[in-house]
Structure formats: structure tokens, C-alpha cells
C-alpha positions as CSV (number, residue, x, y, z in Angstrom):
1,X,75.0,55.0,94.6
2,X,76.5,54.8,98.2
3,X,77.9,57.7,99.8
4,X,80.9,56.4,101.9
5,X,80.8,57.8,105.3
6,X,84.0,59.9,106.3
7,X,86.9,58.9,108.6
8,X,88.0,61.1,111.1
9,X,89.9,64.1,111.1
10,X,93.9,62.8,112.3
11,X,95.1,64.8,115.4
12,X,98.0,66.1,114.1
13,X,96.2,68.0,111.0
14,X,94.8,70.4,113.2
15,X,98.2,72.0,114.8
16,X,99.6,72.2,111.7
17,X,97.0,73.8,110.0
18,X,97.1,76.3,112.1
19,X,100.7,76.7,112.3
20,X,101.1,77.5,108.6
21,X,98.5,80.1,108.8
22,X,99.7,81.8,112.1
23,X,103.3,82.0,111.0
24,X,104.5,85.1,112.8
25,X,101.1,86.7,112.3
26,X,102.6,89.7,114.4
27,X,105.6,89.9,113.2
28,X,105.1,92.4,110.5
29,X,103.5,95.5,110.5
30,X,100.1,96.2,108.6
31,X,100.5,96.9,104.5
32,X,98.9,99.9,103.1
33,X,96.6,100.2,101.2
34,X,94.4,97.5,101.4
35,X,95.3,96.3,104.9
36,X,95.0,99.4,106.4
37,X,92.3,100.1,104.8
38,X,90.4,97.5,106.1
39,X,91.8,97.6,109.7
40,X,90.9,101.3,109.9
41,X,87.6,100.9,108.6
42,X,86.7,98.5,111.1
43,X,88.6,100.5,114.3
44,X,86.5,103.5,113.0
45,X,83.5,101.6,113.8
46,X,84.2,102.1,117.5
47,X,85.2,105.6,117.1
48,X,82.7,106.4,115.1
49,X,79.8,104.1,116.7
50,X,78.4,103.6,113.3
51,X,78.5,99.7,112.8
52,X,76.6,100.0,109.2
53,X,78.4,102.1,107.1
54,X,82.3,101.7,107.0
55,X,84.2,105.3,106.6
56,X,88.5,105.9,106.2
57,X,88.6,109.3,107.7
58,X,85.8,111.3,106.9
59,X,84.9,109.3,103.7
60,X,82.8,107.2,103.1
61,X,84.2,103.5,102.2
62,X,82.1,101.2,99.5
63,X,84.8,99.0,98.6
64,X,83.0,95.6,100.0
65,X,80.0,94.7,102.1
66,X,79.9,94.3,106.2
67,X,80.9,91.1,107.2
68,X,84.2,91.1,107.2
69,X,84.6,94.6,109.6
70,X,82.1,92.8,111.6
71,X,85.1,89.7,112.1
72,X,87.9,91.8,112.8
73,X,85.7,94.7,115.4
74,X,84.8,90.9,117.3
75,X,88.5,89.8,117.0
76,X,89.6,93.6,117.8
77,X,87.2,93.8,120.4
78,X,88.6,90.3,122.2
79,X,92.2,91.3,121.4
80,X,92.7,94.9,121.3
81,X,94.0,96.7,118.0
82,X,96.8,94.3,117.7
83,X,97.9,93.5,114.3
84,X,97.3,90.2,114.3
85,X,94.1,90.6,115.6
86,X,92.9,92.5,112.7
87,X,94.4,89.3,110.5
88,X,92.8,86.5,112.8
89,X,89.2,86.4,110.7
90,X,91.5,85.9,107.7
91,X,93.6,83.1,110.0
92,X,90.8,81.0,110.7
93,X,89.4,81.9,107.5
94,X,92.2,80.0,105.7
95,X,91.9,76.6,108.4
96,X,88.7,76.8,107.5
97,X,89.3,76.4,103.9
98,X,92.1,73.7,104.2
99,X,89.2,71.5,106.5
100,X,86.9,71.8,104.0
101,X,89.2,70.7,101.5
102,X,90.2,67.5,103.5
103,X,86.2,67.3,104.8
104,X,85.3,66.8,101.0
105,X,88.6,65.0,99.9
106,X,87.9,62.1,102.5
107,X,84.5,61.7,101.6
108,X,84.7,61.5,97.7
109,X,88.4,60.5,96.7
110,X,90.4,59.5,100.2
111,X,91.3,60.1,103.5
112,X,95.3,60.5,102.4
113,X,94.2,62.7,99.5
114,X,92.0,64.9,102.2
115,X,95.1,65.2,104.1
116,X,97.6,65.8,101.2
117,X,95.0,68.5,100.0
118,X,94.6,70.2,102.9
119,X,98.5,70.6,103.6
120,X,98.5,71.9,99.9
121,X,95.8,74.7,100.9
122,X,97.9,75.4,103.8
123,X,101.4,75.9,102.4
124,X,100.8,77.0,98.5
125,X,102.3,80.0,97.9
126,X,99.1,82.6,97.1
127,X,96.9,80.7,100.1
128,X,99.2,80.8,102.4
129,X,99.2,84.5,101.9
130,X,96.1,85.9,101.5
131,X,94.8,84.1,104.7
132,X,97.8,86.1,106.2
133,X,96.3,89.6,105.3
134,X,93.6,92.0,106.9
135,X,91.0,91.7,104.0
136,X,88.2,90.1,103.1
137,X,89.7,87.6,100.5
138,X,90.7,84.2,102.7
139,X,86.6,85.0,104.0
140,X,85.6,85.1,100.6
141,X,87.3,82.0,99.4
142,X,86.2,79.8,102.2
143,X,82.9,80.8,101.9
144,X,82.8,80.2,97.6
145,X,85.0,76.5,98.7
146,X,82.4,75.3,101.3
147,X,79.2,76.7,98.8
148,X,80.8,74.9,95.9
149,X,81.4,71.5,97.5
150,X,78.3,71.4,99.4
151,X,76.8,71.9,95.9
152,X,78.6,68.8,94.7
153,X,77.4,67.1,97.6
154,X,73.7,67.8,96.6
155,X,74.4,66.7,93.1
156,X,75.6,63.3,94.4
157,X,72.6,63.3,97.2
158,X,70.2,64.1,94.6
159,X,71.2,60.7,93.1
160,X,70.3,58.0,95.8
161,X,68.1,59.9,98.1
162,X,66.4,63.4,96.5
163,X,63.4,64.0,99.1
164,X,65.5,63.1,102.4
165,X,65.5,65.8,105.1
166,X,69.2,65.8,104.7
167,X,68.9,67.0,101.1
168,X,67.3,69.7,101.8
169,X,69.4,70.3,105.0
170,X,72.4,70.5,102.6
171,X,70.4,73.7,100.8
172,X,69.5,75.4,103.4
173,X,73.6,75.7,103.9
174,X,74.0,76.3,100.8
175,X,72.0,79.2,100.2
176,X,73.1,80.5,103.7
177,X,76.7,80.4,102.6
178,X,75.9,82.5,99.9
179,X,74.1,85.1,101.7
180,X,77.2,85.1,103.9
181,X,79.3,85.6,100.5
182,X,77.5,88.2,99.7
183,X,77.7,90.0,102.6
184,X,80.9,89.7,102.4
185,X,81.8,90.8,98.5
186,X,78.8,91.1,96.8
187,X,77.6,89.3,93.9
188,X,80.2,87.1,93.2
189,X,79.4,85.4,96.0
190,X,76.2,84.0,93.8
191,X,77.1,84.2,90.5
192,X,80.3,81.5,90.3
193,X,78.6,78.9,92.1
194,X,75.3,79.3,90.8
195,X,76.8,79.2,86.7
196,X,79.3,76.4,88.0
197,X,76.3,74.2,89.0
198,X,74.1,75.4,86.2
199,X,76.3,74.1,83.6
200,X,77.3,71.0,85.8
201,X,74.1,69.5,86.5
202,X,72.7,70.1,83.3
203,X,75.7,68.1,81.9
204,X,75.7,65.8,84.4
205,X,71.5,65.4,83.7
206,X,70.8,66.3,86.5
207,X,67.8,69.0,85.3
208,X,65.2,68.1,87.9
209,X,67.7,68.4,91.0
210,X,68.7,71.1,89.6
211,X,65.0,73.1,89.5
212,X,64.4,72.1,92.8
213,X,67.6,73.5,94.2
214,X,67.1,76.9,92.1
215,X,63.5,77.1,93.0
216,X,63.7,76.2,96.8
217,X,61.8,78.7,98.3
218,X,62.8,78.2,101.4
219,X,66.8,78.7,101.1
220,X,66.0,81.8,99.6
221,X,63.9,83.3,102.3
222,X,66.8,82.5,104.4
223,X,69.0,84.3,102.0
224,X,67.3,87.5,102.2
225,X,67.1,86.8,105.9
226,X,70.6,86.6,106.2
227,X,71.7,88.8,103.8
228,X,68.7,91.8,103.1
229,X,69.2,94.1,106.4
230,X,72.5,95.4,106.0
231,X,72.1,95.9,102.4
232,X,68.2,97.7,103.2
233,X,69.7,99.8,106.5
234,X,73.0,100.7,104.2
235,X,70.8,101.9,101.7
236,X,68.7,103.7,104.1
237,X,71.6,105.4,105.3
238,X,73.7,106.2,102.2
239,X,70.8,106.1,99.8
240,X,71.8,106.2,96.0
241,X,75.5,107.0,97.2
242,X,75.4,103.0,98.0
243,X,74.3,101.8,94.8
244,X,76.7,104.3,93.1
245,X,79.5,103.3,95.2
246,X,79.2,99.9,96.2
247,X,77.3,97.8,92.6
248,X,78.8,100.1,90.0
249,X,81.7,101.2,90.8
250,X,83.1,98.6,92.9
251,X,81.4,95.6,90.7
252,X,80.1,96.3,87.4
253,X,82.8,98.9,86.4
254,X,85.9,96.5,88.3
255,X,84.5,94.4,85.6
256,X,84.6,96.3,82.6
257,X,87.1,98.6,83.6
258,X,90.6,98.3,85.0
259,X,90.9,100.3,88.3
260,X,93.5,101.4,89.8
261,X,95.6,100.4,86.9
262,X,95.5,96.6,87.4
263,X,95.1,95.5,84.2
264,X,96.5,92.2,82.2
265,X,96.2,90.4,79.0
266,X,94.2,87.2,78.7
267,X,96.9,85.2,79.5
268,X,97.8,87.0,82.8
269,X,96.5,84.4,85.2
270,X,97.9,81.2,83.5
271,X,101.3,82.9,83.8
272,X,101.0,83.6,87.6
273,X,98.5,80.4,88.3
274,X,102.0,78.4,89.3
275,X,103.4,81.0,91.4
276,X,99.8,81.4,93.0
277,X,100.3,77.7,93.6
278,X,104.0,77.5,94.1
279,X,105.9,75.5,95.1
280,X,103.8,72.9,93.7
281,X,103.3,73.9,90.1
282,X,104.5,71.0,88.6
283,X,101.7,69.2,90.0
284,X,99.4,71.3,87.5
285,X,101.1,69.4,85.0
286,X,100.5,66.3,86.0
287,X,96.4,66.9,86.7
288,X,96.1,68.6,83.5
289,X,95.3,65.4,81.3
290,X,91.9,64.7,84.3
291,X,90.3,67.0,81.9
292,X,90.0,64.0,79.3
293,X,87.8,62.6,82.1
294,X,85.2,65.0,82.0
295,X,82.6,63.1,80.5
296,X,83.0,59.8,82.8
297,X,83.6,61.2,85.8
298,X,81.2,63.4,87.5
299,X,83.5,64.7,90.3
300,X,86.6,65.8,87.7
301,X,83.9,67.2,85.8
302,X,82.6,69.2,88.5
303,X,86.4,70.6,89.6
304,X,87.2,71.5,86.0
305,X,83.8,73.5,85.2
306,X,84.4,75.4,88.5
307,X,88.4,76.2,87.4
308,X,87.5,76.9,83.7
309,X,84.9,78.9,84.5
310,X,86.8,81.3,87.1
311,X,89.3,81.7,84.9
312,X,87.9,82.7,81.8
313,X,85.3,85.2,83.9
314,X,88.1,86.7,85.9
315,X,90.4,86.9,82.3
316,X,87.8,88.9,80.3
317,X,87.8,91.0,83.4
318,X,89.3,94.1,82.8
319,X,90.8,94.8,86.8
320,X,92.9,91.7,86.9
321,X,94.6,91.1,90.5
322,X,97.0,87.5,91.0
323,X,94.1,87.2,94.2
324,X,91.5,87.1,91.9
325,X,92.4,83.2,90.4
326,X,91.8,81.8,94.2
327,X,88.8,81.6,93.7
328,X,89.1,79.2,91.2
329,X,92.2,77.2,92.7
330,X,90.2,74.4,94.8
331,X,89.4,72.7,92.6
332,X,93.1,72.9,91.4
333,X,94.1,71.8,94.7
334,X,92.1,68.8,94.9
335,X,93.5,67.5,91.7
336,X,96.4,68.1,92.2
337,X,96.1,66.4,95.2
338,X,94.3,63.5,93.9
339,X,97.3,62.9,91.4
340,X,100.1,64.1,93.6
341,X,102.0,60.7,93.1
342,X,102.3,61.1,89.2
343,X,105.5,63.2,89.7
344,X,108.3,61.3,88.1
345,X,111.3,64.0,87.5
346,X,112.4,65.2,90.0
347,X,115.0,68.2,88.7
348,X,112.0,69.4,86.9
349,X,109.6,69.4,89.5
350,X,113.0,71.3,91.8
351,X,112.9,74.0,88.6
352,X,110.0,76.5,90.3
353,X,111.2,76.5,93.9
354,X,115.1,76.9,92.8
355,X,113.5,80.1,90.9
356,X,111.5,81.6,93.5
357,X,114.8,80.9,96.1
358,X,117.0,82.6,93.7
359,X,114.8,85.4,93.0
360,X,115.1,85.8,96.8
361,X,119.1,85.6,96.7
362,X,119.4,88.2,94.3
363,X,116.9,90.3,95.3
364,X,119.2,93.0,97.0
365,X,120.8,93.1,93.3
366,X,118.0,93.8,91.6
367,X,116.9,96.6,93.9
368,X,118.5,99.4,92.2
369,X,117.5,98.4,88.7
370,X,113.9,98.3,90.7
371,X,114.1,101.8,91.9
372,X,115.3,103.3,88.7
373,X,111.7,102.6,87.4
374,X,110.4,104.1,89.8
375,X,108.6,107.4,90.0
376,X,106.3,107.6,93.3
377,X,108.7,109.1,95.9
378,X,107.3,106.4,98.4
379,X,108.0,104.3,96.0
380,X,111.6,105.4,95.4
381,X,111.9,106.2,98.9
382,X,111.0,102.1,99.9
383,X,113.4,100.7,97.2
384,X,116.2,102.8,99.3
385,X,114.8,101.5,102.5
386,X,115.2,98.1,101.5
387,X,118.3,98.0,100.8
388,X,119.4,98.2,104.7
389,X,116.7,95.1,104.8
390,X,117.0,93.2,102.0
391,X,121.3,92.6,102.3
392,X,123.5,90.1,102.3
393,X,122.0,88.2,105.4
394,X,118.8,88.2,103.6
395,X,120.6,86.6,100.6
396,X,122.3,84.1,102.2
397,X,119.3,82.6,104.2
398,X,117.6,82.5,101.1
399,X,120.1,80.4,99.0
400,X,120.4,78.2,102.4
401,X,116.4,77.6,102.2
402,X,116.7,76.8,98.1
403,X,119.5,74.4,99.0
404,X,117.2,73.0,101.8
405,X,114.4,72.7,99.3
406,X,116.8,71.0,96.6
407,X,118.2,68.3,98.7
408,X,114.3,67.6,99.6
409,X,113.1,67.5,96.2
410,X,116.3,65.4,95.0
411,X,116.6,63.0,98.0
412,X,115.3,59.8,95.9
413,X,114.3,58.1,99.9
414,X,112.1,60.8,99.9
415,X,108.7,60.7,97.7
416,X,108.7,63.0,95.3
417,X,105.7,64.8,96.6
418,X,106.6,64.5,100.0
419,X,110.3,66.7,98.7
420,X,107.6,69.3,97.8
421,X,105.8,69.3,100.9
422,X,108.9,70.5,102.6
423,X,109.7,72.9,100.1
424,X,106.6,74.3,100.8
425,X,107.2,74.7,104.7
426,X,110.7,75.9,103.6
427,X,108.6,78.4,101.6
428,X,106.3,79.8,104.3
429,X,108.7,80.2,106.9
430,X,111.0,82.3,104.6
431,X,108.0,84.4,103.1
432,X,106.9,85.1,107.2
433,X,110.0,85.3,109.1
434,X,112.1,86.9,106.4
435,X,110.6,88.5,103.3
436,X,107.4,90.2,104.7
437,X,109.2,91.6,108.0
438,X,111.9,93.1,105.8
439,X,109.2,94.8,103.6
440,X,107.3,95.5,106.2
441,X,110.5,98.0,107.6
442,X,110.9,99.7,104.4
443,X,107.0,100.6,103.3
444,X,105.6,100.9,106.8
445,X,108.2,101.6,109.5
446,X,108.0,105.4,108.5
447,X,104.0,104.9,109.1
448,X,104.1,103.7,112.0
449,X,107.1,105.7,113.6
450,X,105.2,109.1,112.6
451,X,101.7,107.7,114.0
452,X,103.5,107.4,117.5
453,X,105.5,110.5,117.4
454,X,102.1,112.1,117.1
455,X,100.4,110.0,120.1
456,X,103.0,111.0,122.1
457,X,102.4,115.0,121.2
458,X,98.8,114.2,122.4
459,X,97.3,116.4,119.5
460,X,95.0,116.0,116.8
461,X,96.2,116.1,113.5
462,X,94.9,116.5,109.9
463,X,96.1,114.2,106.7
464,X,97.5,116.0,103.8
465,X,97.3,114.8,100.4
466,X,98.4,110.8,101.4
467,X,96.4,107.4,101.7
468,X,98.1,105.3,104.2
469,X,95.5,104.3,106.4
470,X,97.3,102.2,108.8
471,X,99.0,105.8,110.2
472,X,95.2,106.2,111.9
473,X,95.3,102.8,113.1
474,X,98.3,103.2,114.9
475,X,97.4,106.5,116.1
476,X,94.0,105.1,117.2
477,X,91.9,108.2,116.0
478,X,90.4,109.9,112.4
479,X,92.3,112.1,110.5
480,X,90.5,114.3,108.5
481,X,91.7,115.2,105.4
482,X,91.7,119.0,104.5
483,X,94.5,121.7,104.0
484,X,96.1,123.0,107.6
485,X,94.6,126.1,109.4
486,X,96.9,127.8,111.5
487,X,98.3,126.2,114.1
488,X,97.1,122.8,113.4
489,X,99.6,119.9,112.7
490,X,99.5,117.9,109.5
491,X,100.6,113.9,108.3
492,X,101.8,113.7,104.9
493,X,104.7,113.0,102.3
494,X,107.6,115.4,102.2
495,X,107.4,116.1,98.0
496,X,103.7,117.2,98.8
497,X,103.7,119.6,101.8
498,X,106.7,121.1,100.3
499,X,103.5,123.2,98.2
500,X,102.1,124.6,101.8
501,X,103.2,128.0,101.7
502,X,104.5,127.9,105.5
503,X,105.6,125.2,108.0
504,X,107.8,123.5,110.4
505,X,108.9,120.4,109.8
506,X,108.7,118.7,113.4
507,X,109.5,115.0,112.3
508,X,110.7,112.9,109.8
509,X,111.1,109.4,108.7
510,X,112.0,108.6,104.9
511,X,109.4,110.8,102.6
512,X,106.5,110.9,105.9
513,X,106.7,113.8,108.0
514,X,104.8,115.2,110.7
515,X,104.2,119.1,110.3
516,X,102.7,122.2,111.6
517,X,101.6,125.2,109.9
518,X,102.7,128.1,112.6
519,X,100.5,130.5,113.8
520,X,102.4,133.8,112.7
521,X,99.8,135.9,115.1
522,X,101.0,134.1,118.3
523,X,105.0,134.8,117.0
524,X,105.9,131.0,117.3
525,X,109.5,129.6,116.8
526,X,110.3,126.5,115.1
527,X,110.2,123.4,116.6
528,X,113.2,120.9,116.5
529,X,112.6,118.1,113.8
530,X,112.9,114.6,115.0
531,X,114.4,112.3,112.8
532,X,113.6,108.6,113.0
533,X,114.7,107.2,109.4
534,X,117.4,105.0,109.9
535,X,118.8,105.2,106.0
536,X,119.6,109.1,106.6
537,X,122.0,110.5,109.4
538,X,120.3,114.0,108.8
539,X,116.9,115.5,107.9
540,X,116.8,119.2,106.4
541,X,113.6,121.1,106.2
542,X,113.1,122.2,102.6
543,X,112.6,125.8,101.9
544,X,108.7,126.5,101.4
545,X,106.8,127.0,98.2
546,X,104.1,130.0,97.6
547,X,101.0,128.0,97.8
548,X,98.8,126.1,100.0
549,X,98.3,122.3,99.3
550,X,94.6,121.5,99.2
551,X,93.4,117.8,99.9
């Protein structure tokens, strides 16, 4: 068997690669929780000087392993604590992905399908947005896409030339990338590709290559190399707090579990795979009959074990998040890529973009049947935010971009596939220029407004009762979290502090405020309350309850 020998990558890819995952990467303010979270985790690390353990104010934080926080204090560290810096490991993250893609596309289908692959990876829907975010997920999937092909890569290898150096050059990446993955979310890292090539070379017959790619000593020396010394100095540090924390919680109980309340039935992520994937769903309908080429055709086999098994893992998983199904969706991609010219109606393939543009247009309709479910007064407090965001104007340019994308998909010059190709710019721009700034206003402009009102006081100041960890990243400094001492000033919501028997209310901003328990000794007067909430003229302070809030 001949392995043909890759053409080169076109000029033009590059650029545009990066200009889908870039889109306005400042433009929008960071997303609490799990953005924050992450950004303040890593700006701790300076603060802090502790570039092992990860902490969120005086906590400590086991939610994922180092490597990640590591990216983002480089890119912070280059950059400053800009947003975007924070979101530039997740950036290059997602061009990384969309080159492997085409890197393996050229090589085993074609240079066109690389291409058409890659722009997929760039511009579907859940991709596009997760490389867009401070976390570790766009890290995670390019390190699971590039361990998984290169896997693929031995299995063919193993074929025509199993002793050559570059065999074994090809396991020694492997089993790097994995340490890699696992310093970046644990065990997961191993455990999909190593059952995805388990089952597929043992299908494929492939039993001694696989043996000697299990039982390569070296790769795993440079495993534990790789990954061992954060895990043995966290440890060493935390002690059994890390185990606790970090492999049961965060692992084997987000397994068996659902945290947080992020549940699902076993159909939850066919029922979101095509928005994940949007706006070209209907190409999942045209790759699904490849599966009846399993046993003939060792690369479809490959991509449908790695998809198949994903998904069922991740569905008898009781946390179930829409991110979670990524890492099952290259293989997705590549099919879909590979049989991107089967598309042969076009109103139906125009049906999923036309929903997700009208769901746009009538979002500021929907809003207050939204907020009347609501019961979290952030929550409710958002919902009336967005209506000065998400208005007529927002409406408007979202029917304008459907249209757009109609007369694309419909435009019989145009390929078919091509039509959905543009939607899918149409789609990026409007999700980056549009939705996620208008969000962004009515979750975290309160956040952030609070965070500089303190700056500017120059004082310390102590969290009560509230987890929106992007107010310390913007303030650039830990706030512990405890009940207020006289004197001291506190950052929390508005329904909470009201149980703090005495205050002053000394700014405002939807349900944030900024307080300060007086010091009765020193016979202090009330200080003026600043008001920075654009959807009220007028802020009153609420009379005070009898008791004292603890954290």
C-alpha cells in the first residue's frame, strides 16, 4: 500500500482560518462562569506566585489540570490581561484543529476535501465557538483530533512499513499528545483514543501493530515525562484534597452524576449534534449511509468507531454539556466533507440556517416569555437587560443575514455546498459582531462596571455570597470571600446583601452592587450611591434586614 505524499497547504487557507476564529475576539466581554473562571485562575497565578496549584479567590480550583493556565499566563504575560488575550490559546487552538483536519484530509481522501474540511472546522456553529472562549475545550479537541489521526496514520504505516524509524516517530507523537491531553483534562485525554484504536485495529486485524503500539515502552516513558510532574508536585502540595477534588469529583462523579444540573436524556446529543454543526446539518444526512462502508473501507471505519464511540460514552454520561459531542465531531467533519457534493435539495438543506436566523429575529419576542421562567435574580435581572440589546435593530440584521443566507443556498449558479459555505460566514459574523456583544452587555456589563468603580476607590474589597469571577479579573486582585467587618467594602448581588444587618449602598448596576458595612464607632455618613445601569433612571437603597450574611 502507497502512502501518497501531501500537496501543499494553498496560501489563502491560512488568513482565513484565522479570520473565522479571531472574529472580534475583543469585542465582548468575558462570560462568567466558566470564562472567568478560567481567566482568573490563571491571573491569580501572578498574584499569587504559585504556578502549580490554580485557586479562584481563596479556594482552591480542581476543575482541570495545568496546561491550559499555563497558555493563557504566556499569552497574558505577552499581552497583558486583555480579553482576548486570555482567548488566544483557545484561537490558535481552533487553527490548529482546522490544519489538522485539511493535513489529514489531503493525505488520505484529497487536497479539495482538506480544504472543504478545514473551512467546515472553522465556520460550524459549536467550533467556531468554543475556540472563541477562555477554557480549555478548543485545547482539548485539538489535542484528541491530532492524537486520533496520527493513530490512523500508524494503522496505515503499520501496513507497508512497520519497523521504519518513522513508525515509531509517529508514537512517540502520539503518546506525547496524550500526555499533553492529559495535562490538560485528565483522563479523557487517554481513554477515547486508546478504545477508538483498540476496537479499530482489532477489526481492522491489525492485532500485532496494535501490541506494539500499546506496549511501546518508550512513548510511555515519555508520557510520564511529559505528563508525571505536575500531577506528583500538585499532589505534593494539595495531597489527598487533589485526588478528592480533581479524579472524583471532577471525573468519576461528572460521569455518574449530573453536576451542576446538566443533565439530558440519551438522545440529548443527536438532538443538538446539527446545531453543534450548523449551518451544515444537512450534510449529516448525506454522510450517514458511509456507515454501510464500514467493513470495506478502513478509513470510514476508523471515523465512524471514533463518532459512535464518543457519543454513546458521553450519552450514558450523566453531566451532559452540547461541548461535550466535539469531541466526537471530526470525524463528522471529515465525512461530511468527503461527501459534501451529495446535496441535491436545496430548500431542505436552506431549512436549519432559516431556523437558526429566525430564532435570532424573534428573539426580542421571546424574551419576556424567557424571563417569566426565570427565578435567579441575575437571571431575571439579564432577561431585562437584554431587552435594550436585543431590539429591533438586532432583529432586523438578523432577518437581513437569513435572507443573505437564502439567496446563497437557493442561487442554483452557486453549488449547493458552496451556498452553505457562505451561510456559514453569514453565521459567524452574526454570532461575533451581534449576538455575543449584545449578551455580553446584559450578563456582564454590571461585572465589569462594578470591578472599575472599585479600582477607582483604590480599596480592597471582600466578595459576598456571588461567583462571578471575571469581577477579580477586571479588578486585577483576590477577593476573598467572607462576611464584611466593619468598615470593609463588599461585591455582591442586591437580593443577597439585603440579609447584612447594616450598610451603604455606594454603587449599583442591575442586581451588582458595591457596598460598605459602616463603622458605627467612627460615626460615618452615607456615601452617595453611583448608579451605572442603563435599564433604570434611579437606584434606591433597600431598607436593611436583622442579620448578617455569611459566605
Amino acid at each position: 500500500m502507497k502512502i501518497p505524499l501531501p500537496t501543499a497547504l494553498p496560501l489563502w487557507l491560512l488568513p482565513v482560518l484565522i479570520g473565522f476564529f479571531s472574529l472580534n475576539l475583543g469585542g465582548y466581554l468575558l462570560f462568567d462562569h466558566d470564562e472567568g473562571a478560567f481567566s482568573e485562575a490563571t491571573r491569580g497565578m501572578f498574584e499569587r506566585g504559585d504556578f502549580i496549584t490554580t485557586w479562584l479567590n481563596d479556594r482552591v480550583r480542581f476543575d482541570k489540570p495545568i496546561l491550559i493556565y499555563w497558555l493563557q499566563a504566556i499569552s497574558i504575560s505577552l499581552f497583558g490581561t486583555e480579553v482576548w488575550a486570555f482567548r488566544l490559546p483557545s484561537v490558535l487552538a481552533g487553527i490548529g484543529w482546522s490544519l489538522s483536519v485539511f493535513a489529514f484530509a489531503r493525505r488520505y481522501i484529497s487536497r479539495d476535501t482538506g480544504i472543504a474540511a478545514a473551512i467546515i472546522c472553522a465556520s460550524a456553529l459549536g467550533i467556531n465557538m468554543i475556540s472563541h472562549v477562555a477554557t480549555a475545550d478548543a485545547l482539548l479537541n485539538l489535542i484528541l483530533t491530532a492524537t486520533l489521526l496520527l493513530m490512523y496514520h500508524h494503522s496505515q504505516l503499520s501496513l507497508v512499513q512497520p519497523e521504519s524509524p518513522g513508525t515509531r516517530q509517529v508514537l512517540y507523537g502520539i503518546y506525547a499528545l496524550m500526555a499533553l491531553g492529559v495535562l490538560t483534562k485528565g483522563p479523557v485525554a487517554v481513554a477515547i483514543p486508546l478504545v477508538v484504536s483498540v476496537i479499530f485495529y482489532l477489526w481492522s486485524g491489525q492485532r500485532t501493530a496494535l501490541l506494539k503500539a500499546l506496549f511501546f515502552v518508550p512513548g510511555w516513558l515519555l508520557f510520564l515525562v511529559i505528563a508525571a510532574p505536575w500531577y506528583i508536585a500538585e499532589y505534593l502540595a494539595q495531597g489527598q484534597a487533589f485526588i478528592d477534588g480533581f479524579f472524583f469529583k471532577h471525573n468519576v462523579n461528572r460521569f455518574n452524576n449530573a453536576m451542576e444540573g446538566h443533565d439530558g436524556g440519551l438522545l440529548f446529543y443527536p438532538l443538538v449534534l446539527p446545531f453543534v454543526l450548523a449551518p451544515f446539518g444537512p450534510l449529516l444526512l448525506r454522510m450517514l449511509p458511509s456507515i454501510t462502508s464500514v467493513t470495506r473501507e478502513p478509513l470510514n471505519r476508523f471515523l465512524w468507531i471514533w463518532f459512535l464511540f464518543v457519543l454513546i460514552l458521553f450519552s450514558l454520561a450523566s453531566t451532559k454539556l452540547p461541548h461535550y459531542i466535539l469531541y466526537g465531531c471530526t470525524p463528522l467533519v471529515l465525512l461530511m466533507a468527503r461527501y459534501r457534493f451529495q446535496l441535491r435539495r436545496r430548500w431542505l438543506v436552506a431549512i436549519l440556517p432559516l431556523l437558526f436566523f429566525a430564532l435570532m429575529a424573534a428573539f426580542p419576542l421571546l424574551i419576556p416569555s424567557i424571563k417569566a421562567g426565570l427565578t435567579n435574580p441575575i437571571e431575571i435581572e439579564t432577561a431585562e437587560r437584554a431587552a435594550l440589546y436585543v431590539n429591533q435593530d438586532f432583529a432586523i440584521i438578523a432577518a437581513v443575514f437569513g435572507l443573505l443566507s437564502l439567496l446563497a443556498i437557493l442561487w442554483k449558479r452557486l453549488p449547493i455546498w458552496h451556498g452553505l459555505l457562505v451561510t456559514g460566514a453569514l453565521q459567524t459574523l452574526f454570532v461575533w459582531y451581534v449576538f455575543a456583544p449584545a449578551f455580553s452587555e446584559a450578563q456582564q456589563r454590571p461585572i465589569h462596571d462594578a470591578a472599575m468603580f472599585v479600582r477607582q476607590l483604590g480599596l480592597d474589597v471582600v466578595t459576598q455570597s456571588i461567583d462571578t469571577p471575571s469581577f477579580n479579573v477586571y479588578l486585577d486582585r483576590v477577593t476573598p470571600r467572607r462576611s464584611l467587618e466593619p468598615g470593609e467594602i463588599g461585591f455582591g448581588r442586591i437580593d443577597r446583601v439585603q440579609k447584612i444587618d447594616d450598610y451603604q449602598l455606594l454603587f449599583q448596576s442591575g442586581p451588582i452592587v458595591i457596598i460598605r458595612r459602616p463603622d458605627n464607632t467612627a460615626g460615618e455618613a452615607a456615601e452617595p450611591i453611583s448608579t451605572h445601569d442603563p435599564a433604570a433612571a434611579t437606584q434606591q437603597t433597600p431598607p436593611p434586614a436583622t442579620e448578617t450574611l455569611d459566605d
